[in-house]
Biotite code that builds the C-alpha atoms (Angstrom):
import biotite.structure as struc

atoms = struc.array([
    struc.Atom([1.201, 6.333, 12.906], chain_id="A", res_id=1, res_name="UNK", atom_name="CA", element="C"),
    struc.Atom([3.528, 3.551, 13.245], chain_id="A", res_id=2, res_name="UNK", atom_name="CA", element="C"),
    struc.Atom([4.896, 0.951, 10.576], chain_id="A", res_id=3, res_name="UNK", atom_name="CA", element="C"),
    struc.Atom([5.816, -2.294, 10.968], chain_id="A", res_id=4, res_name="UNK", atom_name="CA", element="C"),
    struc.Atom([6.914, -5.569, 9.754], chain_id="A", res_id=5, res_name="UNK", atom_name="CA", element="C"),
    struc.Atom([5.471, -9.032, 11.221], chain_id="A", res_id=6, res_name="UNK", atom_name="CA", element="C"),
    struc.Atom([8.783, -10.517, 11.817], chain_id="A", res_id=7, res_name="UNK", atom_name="CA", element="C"),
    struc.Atom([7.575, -14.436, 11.881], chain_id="A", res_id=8, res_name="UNK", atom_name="CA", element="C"),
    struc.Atom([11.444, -15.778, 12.581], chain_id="A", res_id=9, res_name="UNK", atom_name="CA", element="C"),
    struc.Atom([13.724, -13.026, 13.175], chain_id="A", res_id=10, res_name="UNK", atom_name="CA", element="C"),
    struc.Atom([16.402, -15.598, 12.347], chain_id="A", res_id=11, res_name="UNK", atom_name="CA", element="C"),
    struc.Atom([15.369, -15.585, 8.416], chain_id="A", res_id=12, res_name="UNK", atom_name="CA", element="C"),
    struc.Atom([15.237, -13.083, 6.314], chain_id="A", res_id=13, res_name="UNK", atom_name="CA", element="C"),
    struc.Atom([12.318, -11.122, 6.139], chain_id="A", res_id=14, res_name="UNK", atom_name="CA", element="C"),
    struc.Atom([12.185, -9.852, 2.408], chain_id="A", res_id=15, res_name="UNK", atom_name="CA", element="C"),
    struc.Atom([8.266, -10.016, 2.345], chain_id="A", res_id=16, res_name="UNK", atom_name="CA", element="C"),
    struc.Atom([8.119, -8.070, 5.470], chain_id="A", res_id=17, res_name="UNK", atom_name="CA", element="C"),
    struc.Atom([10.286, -5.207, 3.625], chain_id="A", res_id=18, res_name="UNK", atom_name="CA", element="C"),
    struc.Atom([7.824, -5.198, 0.721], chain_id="A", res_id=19, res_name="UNK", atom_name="CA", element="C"),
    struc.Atom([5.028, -4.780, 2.670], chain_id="A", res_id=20, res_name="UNK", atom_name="CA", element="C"),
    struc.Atom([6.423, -1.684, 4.242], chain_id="A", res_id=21, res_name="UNK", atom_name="CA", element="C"),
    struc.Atom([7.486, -0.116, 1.315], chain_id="A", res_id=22, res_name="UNK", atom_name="CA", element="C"),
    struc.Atom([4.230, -0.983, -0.414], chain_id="A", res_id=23, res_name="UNK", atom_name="CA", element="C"),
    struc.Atom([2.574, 0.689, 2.614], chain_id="A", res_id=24, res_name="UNK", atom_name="CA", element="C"),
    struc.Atom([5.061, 3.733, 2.020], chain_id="A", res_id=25, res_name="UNK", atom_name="CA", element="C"),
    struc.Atom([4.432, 3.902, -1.486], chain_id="A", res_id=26, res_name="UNK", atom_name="CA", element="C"),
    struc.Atom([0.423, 4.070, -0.433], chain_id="A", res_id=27, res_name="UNK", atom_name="CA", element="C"),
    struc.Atom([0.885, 6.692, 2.106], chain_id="A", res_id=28, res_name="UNK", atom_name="CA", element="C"),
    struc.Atom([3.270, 9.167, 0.019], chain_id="A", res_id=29, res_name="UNK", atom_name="CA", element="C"),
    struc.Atom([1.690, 8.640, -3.369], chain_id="A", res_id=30, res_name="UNK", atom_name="CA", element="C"),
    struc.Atom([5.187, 7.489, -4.436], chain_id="A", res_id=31, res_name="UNK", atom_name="CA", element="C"),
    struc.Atom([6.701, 4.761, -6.545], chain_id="A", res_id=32, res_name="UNK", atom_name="CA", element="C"),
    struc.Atom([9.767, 3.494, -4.444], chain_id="A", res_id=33, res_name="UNK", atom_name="CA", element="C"),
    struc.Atom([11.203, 1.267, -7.042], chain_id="A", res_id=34, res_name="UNK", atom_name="CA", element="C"),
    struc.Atom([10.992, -2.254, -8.678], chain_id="A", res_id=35, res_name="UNK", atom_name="CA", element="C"),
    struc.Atom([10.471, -4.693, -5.787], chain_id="A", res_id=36, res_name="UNK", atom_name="CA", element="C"),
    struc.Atom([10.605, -7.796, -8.289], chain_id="A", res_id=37, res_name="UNK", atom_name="CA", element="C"),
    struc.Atom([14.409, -8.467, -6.376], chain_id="A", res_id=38, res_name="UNK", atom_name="CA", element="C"),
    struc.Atom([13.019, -8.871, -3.299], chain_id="A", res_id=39, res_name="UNK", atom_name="CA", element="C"),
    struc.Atom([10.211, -11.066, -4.311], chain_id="A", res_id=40, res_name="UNK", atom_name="CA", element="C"),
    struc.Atom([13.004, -12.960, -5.997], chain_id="A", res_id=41, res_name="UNK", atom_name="CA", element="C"),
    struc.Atom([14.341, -13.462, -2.503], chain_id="A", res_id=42, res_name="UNK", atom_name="CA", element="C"),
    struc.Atom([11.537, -13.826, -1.034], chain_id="A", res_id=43, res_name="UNK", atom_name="CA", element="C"),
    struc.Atom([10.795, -16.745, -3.119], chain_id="A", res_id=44, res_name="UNK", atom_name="CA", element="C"),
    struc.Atom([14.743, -18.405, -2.683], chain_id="A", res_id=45, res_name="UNK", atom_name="CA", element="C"),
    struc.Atom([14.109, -17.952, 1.160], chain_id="A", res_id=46, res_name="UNK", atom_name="CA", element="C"),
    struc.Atom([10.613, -20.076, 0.867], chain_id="A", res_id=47, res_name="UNK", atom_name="CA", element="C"),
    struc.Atom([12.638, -22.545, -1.397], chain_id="A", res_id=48, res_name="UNK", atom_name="CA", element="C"),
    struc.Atom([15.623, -23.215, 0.970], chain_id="A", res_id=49, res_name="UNK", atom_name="CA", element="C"),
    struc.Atom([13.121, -23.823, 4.163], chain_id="A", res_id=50, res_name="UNK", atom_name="CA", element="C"),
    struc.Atom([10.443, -26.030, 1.983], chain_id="A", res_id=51, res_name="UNK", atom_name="CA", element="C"),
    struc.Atom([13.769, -27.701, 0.837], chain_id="A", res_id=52, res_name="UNK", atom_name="CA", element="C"),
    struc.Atom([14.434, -28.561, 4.354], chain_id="A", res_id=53, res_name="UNK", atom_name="CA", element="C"),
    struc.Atom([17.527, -26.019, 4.723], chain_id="A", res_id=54, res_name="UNK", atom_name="CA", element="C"),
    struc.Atom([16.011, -24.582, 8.156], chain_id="A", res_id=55, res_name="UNK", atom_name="CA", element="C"),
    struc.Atom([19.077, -25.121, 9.845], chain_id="A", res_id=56, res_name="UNK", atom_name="CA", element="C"),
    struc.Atom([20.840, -22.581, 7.244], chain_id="A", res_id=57, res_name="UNK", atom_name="CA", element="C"),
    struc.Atom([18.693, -20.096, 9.165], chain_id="A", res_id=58, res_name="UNK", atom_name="CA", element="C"),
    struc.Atom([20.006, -21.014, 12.943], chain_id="A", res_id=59, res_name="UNK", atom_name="CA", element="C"),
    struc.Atom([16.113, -21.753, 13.393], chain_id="A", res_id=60, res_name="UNK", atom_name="CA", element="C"),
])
């Protein structure tokens, strides 16, 4: 079995990406990894900066 994160611009940041795996790892091991409200948190600054037009922070 195999995890993985879609990695839509290896250039940014993938914060969602990491949730989703440890949400996956959390399902699989009947295990609660930890608060993941910080990476939502960066998740969410990450959106902001490229809706604010700050792509080329990122080296898209």
């Amino acid at each position: 079995m195999g995890l993985y994160g879609e990695l839509l611009e290896p250039n940014i940041p993938q914060y969602r990406a990491a949730k989703s795996i440890i949400q996956t790892l959390e399902k699989l091991t009947y295990q609660k990894l930890g608060d993941l409200s910080e990476l939502d948190a960066k998740a969410d600054a990450v959106d902001k900066q490229l809706d604010g037009g700050m792509k080329g922070d990122y080296d898209l």
